[in-house]
C-alpha positions in Angstrom: 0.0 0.0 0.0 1.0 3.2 -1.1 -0.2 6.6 0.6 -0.1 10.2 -1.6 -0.7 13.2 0.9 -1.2 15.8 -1.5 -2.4 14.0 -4.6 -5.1 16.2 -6.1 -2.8 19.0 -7.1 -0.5 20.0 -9.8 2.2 17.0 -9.2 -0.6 14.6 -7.1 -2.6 14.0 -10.2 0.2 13.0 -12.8 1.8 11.1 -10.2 -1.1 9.4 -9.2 -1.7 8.3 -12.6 1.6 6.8 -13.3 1.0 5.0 -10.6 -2.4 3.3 -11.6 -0.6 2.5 -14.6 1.8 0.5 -13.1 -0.8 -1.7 -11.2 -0.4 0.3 -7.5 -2.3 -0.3 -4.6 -2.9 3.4 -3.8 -4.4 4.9 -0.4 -4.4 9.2 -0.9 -5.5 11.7 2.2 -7.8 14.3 0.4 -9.4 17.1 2.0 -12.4 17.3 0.5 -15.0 14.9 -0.5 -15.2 16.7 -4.2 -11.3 15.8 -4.5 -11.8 12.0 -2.8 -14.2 10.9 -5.8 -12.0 12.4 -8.2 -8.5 10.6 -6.6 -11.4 7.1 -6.8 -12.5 7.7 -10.3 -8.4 7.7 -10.7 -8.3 4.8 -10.0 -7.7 5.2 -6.2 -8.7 2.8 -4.1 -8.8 4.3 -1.1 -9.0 7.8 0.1 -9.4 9.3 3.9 -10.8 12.3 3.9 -9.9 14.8 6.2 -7.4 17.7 7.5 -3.5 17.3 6.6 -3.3 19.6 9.7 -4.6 17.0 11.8 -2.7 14.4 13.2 -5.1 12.2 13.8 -5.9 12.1 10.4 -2.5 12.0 9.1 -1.8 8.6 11.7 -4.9 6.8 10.4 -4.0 7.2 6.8 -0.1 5.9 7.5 -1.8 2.7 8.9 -0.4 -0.5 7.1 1.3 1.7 4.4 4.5 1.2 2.8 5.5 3.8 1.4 4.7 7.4 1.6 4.7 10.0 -0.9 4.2 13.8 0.2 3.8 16.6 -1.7 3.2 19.9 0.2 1.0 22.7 -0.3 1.8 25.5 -2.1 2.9 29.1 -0.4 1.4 27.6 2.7 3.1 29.2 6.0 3.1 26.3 8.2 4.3 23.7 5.1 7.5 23.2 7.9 5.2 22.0 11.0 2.4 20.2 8.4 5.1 18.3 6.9 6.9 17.3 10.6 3.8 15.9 11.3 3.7 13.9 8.1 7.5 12.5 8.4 6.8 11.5 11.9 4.4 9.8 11.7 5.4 7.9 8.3 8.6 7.2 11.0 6.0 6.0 13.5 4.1 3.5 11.6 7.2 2.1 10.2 7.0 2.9 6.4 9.3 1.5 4.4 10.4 4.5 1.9 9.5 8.3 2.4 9.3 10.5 -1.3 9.1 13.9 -0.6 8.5 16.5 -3.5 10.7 19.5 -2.7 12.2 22.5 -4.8 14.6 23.7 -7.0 17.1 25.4 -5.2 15.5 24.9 -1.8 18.3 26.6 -0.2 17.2 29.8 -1.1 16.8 31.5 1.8 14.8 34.6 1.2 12.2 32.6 -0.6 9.8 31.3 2.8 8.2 28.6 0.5 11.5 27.3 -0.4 13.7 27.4 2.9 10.6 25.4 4.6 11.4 22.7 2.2 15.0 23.2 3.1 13.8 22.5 6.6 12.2 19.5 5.6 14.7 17.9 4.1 17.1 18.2 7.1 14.3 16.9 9.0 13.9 13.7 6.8 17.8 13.4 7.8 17.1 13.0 10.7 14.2 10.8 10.7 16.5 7.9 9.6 13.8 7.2 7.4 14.9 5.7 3.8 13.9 8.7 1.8 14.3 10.3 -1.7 13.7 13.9 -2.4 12.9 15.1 -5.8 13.3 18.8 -6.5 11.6 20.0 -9.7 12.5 23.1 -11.3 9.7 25.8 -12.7 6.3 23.7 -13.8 5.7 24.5 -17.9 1.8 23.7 -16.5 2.0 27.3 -15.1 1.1 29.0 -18.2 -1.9 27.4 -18.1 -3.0 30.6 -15.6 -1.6 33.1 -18.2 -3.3 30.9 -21.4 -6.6 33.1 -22.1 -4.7 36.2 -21.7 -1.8 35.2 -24.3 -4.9 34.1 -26.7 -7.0 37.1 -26.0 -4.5 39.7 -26.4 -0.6 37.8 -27.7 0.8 39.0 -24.6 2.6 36.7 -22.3 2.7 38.5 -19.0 4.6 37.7 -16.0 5.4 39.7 -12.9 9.8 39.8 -13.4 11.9 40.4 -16.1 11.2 38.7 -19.5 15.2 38.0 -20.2 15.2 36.2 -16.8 16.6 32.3 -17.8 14.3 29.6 -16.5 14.9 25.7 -16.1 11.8 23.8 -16.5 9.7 20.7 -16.4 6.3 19.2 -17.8 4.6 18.0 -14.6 3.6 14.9 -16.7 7.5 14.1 -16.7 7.3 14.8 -12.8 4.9 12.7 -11.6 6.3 9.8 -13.9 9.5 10.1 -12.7 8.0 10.0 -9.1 5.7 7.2 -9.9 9.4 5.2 -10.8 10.8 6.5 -7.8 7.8 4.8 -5.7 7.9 1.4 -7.3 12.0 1.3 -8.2 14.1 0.3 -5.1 16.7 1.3 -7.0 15.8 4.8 -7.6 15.5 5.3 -3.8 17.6 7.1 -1.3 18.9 10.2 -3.2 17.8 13.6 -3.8 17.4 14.3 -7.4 17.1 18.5 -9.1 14.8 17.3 -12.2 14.4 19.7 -15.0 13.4 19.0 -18.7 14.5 22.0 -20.2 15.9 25.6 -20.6 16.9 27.6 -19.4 14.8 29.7 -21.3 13.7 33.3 -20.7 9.7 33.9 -21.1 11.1 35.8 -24.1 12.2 32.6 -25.5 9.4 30.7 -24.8 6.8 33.7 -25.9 8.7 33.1 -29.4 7.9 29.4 -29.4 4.2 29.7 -28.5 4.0 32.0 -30.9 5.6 29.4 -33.6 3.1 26.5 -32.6 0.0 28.5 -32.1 0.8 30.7 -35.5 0.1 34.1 -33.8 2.1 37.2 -32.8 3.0 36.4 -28.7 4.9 38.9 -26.9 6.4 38.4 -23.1 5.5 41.6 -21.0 6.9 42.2 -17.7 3.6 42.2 -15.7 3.4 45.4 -12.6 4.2 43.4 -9.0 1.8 45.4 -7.4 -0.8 44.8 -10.6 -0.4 41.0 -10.0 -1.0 41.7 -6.2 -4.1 43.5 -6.6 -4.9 39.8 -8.9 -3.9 37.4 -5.8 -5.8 39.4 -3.3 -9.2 39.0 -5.3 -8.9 35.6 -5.5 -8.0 35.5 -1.6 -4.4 34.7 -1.7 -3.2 35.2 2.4 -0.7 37.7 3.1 2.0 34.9 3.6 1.4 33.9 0.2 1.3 37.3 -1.8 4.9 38.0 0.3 6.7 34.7 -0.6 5.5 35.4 -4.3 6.6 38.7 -4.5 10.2 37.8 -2.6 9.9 34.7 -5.6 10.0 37.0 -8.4 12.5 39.6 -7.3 14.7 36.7 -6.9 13.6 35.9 -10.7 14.0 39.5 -11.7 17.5 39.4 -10.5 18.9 35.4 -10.9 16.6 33.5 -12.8 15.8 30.2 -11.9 18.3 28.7 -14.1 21.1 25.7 -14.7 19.3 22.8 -14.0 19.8 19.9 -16.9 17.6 17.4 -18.2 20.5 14.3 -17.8 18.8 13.3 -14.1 15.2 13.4 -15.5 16.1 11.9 -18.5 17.6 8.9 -16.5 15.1 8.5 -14.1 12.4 8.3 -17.3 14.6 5.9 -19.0 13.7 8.6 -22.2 14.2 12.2 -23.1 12.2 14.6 -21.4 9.7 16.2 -22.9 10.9 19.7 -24.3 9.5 22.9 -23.7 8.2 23.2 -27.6 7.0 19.6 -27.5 4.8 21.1 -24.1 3.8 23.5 -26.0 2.1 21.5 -29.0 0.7 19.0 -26.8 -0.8 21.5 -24.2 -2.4 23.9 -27.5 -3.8 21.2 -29.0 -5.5 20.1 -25.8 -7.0 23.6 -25.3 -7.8 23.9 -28.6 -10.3 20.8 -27.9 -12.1 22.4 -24.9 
């Protein structure tokens, strides 16, 4: 038995179906009841439903599991204590092998969302649980928020500098290479920094949605205080809309750059899937909607 704790997001959903693919027995927490009967009609066969916050909770989802696979919350200010909780207990039941999905660059300090992670990982040390931490690079997904804009109007806006070099990674690739992870002892007990490609500036990859979609698409440097104005209608907390904002003045200034695709690509057992090939596959899904 295999538990996900945060399988109905970005990186859950992929994963989870790599793993019905390969024949899993598959137990995921869910926090909702809407989220539970999409995990079951998955291919899920068991979801508990209720709080990652509680512990409770968290204990009677670990029972008779193997192996554990956690992937946090996003911009979430107690991701540090929520994930204890999850590691310790996974320690307590006495799982076999502990995936955690981390971050690019987790060190980074000034970045909240990130240096949690950070924390995490030291933690998972220190569990003396056999663990593996992946740490994907920038989602290509994410431009599926800025997609009816770029259609609407050809502009491809984003709140940091356009020239700003970014490594990235199709989240279908992700949870693949985390579905291997779960089912590969061999794969186990490392950390692996996955990216597919780049880096590329939103410059760059304007210029290649423009190629595949055969329109005009220009990258604009979005106002910071025009996106927070955005995130605060759609009830973003003040944790949130801070970690973001520190996120892309570290992107303004660094990038998020000089990952490779030679770890993904091994993991896979293929070559990732570039950010062009993303590209045609995710237009041509829209375009059917």
């Amino acid at each position: 038995m295999q538990l996900i704790v945060g399988a109905s997001g970005a990186v859950g959903i992929p994963t989870v179906r790599h793993l019905v693919q390969l024949g899993q027995d598959l137990r995921a927490l869910s926090s909702s009841e809407a989220s539970a009967e999409r995990l079951r009609a998955l291919g899920v066969g068991e979801v508990v439903v209720g709080s990652y916050r509680d512990d409770g909770e968290i204990e009677r989802a670990m029972r008779g599991v193997d192996a554990v696979c956690y992937i946090p919350a996003r911009f979430v200010e107690d991701e540090f204590k929520v994930g204890k909780a999850t590691v310790d207990a996974a320690r307590d039941a006495g799982v076999d092998h502990f995936l955690f999905c981390s971050a690019f660059q987790p060190q980074l300090q000034g970045l909240g969302h990130h240096w949690q992670k950070l924390l995490l990982e030291e933690h998972l040390v220190e569990s003396d649980l056999r663990a593996t931490v992946v740490q994907p690079s920038m989602f290509m997904q994410n431009l599926r928020v800025e997609w009816p804009v770029i259609m609407a109007t050809g502009e491809y806006r984003r709140p940091y500098s356009t020239g700003s070099k970014m490594s990235v990674i199709d989240t279908d690739d992700l949870g693949e290479a985390m579905a291997k992870i779960m089912t590969d002892s061999c794969l186990q007990g490392a950390t692996y920094q996955l990216a597919g490609d780049g880096p590329l500036s939103h410059a760059e990859m304007a210029e290649i949605v423009s190629e595949e979609i055969g329109k005009p698409v220009l990258a604009i440097k979005r106002d910071i205080n025009d996106w927070r104005v955005w995130a605060t209608e759609r009830g973003w907390t003040d944790y949130a809309i801070e970690n973001y904002m520190h996120m892309c003045d570290h992107y303004d200034k660094h990038g998020y750059k000089y990952a490779n695709a030679f770890t993904l690509g091994a993991v896979l057992g293929r070559q990732p899937l570039s950010y062009r090939e993303f590209i045609r596959k995710f237009a041509a899904e829209q375009s059917t909607k």
